[in-house]
C-alpha positions as CSV (number, residue, x, y, z in Angstrom):
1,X,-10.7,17.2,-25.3
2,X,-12.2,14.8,-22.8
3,X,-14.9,14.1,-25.1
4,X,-12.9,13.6,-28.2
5,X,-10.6,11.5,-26.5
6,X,-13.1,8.9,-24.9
7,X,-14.1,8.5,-28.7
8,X,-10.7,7.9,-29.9
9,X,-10.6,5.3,-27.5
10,X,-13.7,3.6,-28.2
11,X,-12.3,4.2,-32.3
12,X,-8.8,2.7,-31.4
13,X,-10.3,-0.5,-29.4
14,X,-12.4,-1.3,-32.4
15,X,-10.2,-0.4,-35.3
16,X,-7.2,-2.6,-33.7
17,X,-9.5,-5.8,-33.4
18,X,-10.7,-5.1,-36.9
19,X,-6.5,-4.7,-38.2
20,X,-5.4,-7.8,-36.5
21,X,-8.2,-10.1,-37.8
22,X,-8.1,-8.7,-41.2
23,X,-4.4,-9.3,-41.0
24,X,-4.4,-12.5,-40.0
25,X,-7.1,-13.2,-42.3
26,X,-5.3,-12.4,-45.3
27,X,-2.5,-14.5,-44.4
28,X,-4.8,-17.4,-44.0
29,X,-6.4,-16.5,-47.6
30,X,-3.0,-16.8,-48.9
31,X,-1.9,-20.3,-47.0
32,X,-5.1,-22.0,-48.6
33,X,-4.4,-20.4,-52.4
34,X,-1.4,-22.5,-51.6
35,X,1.3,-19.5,-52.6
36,X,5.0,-20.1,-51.7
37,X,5.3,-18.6,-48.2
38,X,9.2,-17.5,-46.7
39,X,11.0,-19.3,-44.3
40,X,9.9,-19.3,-40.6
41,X,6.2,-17.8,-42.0
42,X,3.3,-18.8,-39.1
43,X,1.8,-21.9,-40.4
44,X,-1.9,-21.9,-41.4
45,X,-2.0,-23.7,-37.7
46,X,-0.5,-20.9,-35.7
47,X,-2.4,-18.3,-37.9
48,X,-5.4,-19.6,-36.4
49,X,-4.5,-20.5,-33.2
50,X,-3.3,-16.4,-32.9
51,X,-7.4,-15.6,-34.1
52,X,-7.8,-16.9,-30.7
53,X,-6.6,-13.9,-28.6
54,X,-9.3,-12.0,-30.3
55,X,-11.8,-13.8,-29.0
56,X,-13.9,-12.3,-25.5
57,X,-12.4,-14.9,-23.2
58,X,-9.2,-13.2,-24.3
59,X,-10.1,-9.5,-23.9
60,X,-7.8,-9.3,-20.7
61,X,-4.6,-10.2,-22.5
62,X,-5.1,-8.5,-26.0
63,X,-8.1,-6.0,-25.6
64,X,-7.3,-4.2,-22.1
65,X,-3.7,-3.9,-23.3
66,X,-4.8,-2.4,-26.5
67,X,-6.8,0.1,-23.9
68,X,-3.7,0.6,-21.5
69,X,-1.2,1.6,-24.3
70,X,-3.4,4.0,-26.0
71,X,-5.2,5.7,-22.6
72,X,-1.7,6.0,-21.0
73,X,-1.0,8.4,-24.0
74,X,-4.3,10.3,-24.0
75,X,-3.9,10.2,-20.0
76,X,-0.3,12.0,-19.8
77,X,-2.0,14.7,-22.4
78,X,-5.1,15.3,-20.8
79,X,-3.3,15.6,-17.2
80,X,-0.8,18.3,-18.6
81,X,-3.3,20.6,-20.2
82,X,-6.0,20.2,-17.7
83,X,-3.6,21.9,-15.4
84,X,-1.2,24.2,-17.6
85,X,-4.5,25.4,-20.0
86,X,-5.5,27.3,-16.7
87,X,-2.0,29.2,-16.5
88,X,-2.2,30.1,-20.7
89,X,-5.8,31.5,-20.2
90,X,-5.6,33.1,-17.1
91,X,-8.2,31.0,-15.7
92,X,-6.0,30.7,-12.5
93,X,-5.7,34.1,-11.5
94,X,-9.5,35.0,-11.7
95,X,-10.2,31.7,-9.8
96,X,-7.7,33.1,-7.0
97,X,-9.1,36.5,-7.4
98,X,-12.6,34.7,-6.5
99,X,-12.0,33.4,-3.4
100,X,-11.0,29.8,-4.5
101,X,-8.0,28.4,-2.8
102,X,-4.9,27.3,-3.9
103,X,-5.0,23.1,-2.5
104,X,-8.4,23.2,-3.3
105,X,-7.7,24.3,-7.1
106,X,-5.2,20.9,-7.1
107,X,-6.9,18.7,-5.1
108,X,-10.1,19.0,-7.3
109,X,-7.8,19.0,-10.5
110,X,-6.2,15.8,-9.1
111,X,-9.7,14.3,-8.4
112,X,-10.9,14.6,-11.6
113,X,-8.2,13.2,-13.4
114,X,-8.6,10.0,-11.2
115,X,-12.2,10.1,-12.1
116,X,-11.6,10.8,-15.9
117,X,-8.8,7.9,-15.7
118,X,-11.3,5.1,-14.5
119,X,-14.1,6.6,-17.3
120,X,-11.3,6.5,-20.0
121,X,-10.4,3.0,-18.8
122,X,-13.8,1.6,-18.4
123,X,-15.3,2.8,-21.6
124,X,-12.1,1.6,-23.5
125,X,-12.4,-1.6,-21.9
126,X,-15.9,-1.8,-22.6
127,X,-15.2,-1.2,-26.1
128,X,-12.8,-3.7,-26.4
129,X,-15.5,-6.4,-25.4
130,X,-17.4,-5.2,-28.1
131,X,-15.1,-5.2,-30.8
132,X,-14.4,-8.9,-29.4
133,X,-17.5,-10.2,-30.2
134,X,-17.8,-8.3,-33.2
135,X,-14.6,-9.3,-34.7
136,X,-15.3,-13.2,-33.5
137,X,-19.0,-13.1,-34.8
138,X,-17.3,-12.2,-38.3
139,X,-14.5,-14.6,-38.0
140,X,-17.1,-17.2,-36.9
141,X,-14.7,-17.8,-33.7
142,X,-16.1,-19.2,-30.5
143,X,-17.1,-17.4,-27.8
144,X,-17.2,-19.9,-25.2
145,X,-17.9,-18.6,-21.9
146,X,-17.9,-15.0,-22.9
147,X,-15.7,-12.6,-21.0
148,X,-14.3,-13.3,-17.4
149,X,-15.6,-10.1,-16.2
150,X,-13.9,-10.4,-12.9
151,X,-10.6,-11.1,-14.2
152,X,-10.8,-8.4,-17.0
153,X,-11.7,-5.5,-14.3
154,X,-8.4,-6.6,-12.5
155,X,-6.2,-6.3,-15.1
156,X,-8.2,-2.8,-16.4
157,X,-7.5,-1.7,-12.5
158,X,-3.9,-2.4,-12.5
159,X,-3.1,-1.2,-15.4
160,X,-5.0,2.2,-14.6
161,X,-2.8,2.5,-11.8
162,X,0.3,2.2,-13.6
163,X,-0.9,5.7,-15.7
164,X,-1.2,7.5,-12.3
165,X,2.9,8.8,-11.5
166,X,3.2,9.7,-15.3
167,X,-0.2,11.7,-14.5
168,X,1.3,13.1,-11.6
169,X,4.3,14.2,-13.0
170,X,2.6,15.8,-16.2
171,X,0.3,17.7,-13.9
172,X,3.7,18.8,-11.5
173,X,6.1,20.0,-14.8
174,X,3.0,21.9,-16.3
175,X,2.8,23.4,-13.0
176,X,6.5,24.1,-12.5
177,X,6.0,25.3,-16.5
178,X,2.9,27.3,-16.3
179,X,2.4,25.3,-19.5
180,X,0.6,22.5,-20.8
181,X,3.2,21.4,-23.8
182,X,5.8,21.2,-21.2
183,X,3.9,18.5,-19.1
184,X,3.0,16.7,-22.2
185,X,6.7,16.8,-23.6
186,X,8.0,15.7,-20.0
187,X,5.5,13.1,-19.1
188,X,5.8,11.5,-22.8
189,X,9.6,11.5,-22.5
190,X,9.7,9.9,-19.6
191,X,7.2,7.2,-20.4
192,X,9.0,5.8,-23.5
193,X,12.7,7.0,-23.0
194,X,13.1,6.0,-19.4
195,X,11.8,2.4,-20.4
196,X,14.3,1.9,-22.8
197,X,17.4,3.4,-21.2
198,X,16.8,1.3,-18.4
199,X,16.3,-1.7,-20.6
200,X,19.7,-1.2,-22.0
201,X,21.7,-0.9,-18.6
202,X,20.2,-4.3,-17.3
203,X,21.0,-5.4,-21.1
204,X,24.6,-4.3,-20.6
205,X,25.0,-5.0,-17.0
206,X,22.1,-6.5,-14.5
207,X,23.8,-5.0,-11.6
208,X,22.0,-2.1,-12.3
209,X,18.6,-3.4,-11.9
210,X,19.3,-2.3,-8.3
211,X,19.5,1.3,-9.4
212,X,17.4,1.4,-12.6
213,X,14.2,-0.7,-10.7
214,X,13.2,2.0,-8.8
215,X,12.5,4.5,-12.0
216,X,8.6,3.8,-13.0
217,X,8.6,2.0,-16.1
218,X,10.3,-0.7,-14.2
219,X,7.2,-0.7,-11.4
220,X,5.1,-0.1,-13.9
221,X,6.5,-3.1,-15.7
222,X,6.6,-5.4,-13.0
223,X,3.1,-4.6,-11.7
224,X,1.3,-5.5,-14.8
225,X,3.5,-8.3,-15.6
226,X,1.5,-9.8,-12.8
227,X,-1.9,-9.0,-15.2
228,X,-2.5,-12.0,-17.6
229,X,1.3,-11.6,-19.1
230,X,0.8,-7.8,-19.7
231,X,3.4,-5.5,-19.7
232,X,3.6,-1.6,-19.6
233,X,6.0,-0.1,-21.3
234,X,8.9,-1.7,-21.1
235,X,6.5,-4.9,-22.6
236,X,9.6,-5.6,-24.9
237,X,11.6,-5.5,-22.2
238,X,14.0,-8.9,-22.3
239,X,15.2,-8.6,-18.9
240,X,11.8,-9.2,-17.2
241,X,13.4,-11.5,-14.3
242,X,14.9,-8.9,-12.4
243,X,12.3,-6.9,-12.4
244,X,11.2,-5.9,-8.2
245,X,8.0,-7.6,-7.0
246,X,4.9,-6.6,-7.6
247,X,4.1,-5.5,-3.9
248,X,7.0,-3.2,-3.9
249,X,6.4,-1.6,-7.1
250,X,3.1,-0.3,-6.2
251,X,4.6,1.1,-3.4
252,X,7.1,2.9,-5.1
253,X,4.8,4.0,-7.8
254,X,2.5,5.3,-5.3
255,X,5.0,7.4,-3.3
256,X,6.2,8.5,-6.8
257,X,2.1,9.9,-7.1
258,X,3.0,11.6,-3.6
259,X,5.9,13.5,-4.4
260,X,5.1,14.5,-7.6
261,X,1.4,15.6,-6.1
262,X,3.6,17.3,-3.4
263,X,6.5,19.4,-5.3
264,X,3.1,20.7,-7.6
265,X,1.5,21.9,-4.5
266,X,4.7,23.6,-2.9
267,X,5.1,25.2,-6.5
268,X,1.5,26.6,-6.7
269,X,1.4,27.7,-2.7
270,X,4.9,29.9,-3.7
271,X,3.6,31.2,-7.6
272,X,3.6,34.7,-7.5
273,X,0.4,34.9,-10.0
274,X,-0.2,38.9,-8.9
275,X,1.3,39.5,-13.2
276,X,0.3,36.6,-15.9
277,X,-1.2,33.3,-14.9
């Protein structure tokens, strides 16, 4: 799995660059054949001008976000089975059985998902750059300055960190779950349904901002709003101004990473794994 999925990745940075220029293109193609276009239809102007965010100066805005919204997926996954695999095989029992302990069996599973995050996010940012300059040597689009590297590796770190309480909590329910399809189901729930739920209450009332802004996607949200006009995933979200500031969210999604860390470690300490995993 880790392997496939840092290919996807890589597949997915390219493959969306490639989509959106060829989409763009065609619309061009058909602006110059002069064909009858619908009202409110980009203008040949604006279809270039979009080109642009394709470009590598760009790659922080269009190609780490392309990174972000598929390697949060592939990170919720990976968390939830790299945990709840060991409870379906009975890997956990005959690691037990051979002396290792029980915070050291989570504290190196939590390790190396924070070392497989920053892999996943640096090889899918680094294939972003190249499908950058692929797709703008093809489109014949300038690439002035080249990439801002400085500004693109802050934007790839905080929108890593934003994965890190969904992590958490996938890794906690397969846990609780002894399965890895629980964590997945849970973490995945949460990521896209609590986004929009709480998008709806502010909608319908902002009041409850105060209630709904300390959820994650809100955090989430607000922290890589601060990124070059990202957003996580509640990027649709039209009731961006009251989301909390960006110092407190990282708080809160930090002491989310804590508890959710914390109520898997209480669960594995108790686990009666003397029968089963």
């Amino acid at each position: 799995m880790p392997w496939i999925m840092l290919g996807l990745i890589v597949i997915a940075a390219f493959a969306v660059y490639f989509l959106f220029w060829g989409s763009t293109q065609a619309q061009i193609e058909l602006r110059r054949s002069g064909q009858a276009q619908p009202p409110g239809a980009p203008t040949l102007e604006q279809l270039r001008e979009t080109l642009l965010i394709l470009t590598p100066g760009r790659v922080q805005n269009f190609g780490v976000g392309v990174v972000s919204g598929f390697g949060s997926i592939m990170l919720i996954v990976f968390a939830a089975s790299h945990v709840g695999t060991e409870f379906g095989w009975g890997t956990f029992r005959t690691l037990l059985a051979h002396g290792a302990s029980r915070s050291g069996f989570l504290v190196s599973k939590a390790v190396s998902l924070l070392f497989y995050a920053a892999i996943l996010m640096l090889v899918g940012t680094l294939a972003a750059i190249g499908g950058s300059y692929a797709v703008s040597s093809l489109a014949g689009l300038s690439t002035g300055s080249g990439v801002d590297i400085a500004e693109v590796t802050r934007v790839a770190a905080k929108s890593g960190y934003t994965f890190l309480p969904y992590m958490a909590l996938a890794l906690a329910i397969a846990v609780w779950s002894k399965s890895a399809g629980a964590g997945i189901a849970a973490g995945l729930v949460v990521y896209f349904a609590e986004g929009l739920v709480a998008t709806i209450l502010v909608s319908l009332n902002k009041d409850y901002a105060q209630i709904v802004n300390w959820g994650l996607s809100r955090n989430a949200s607000a922290l890589t709003r601060t990124v070059s006009g990202q957003a996580g995933p509640t990027s649709q979200d039209p009731t961006a101004s009251t989301l909390p500031d960006p110092t407190q969210a990282a708080i809160v999604l930090a002491v989310y990473c804590v508890i959710f860390i914390a109520l898997a470690y209480w669960r594995l300490r108790s686990r009666d794994v003397t029968v089963g995993g």
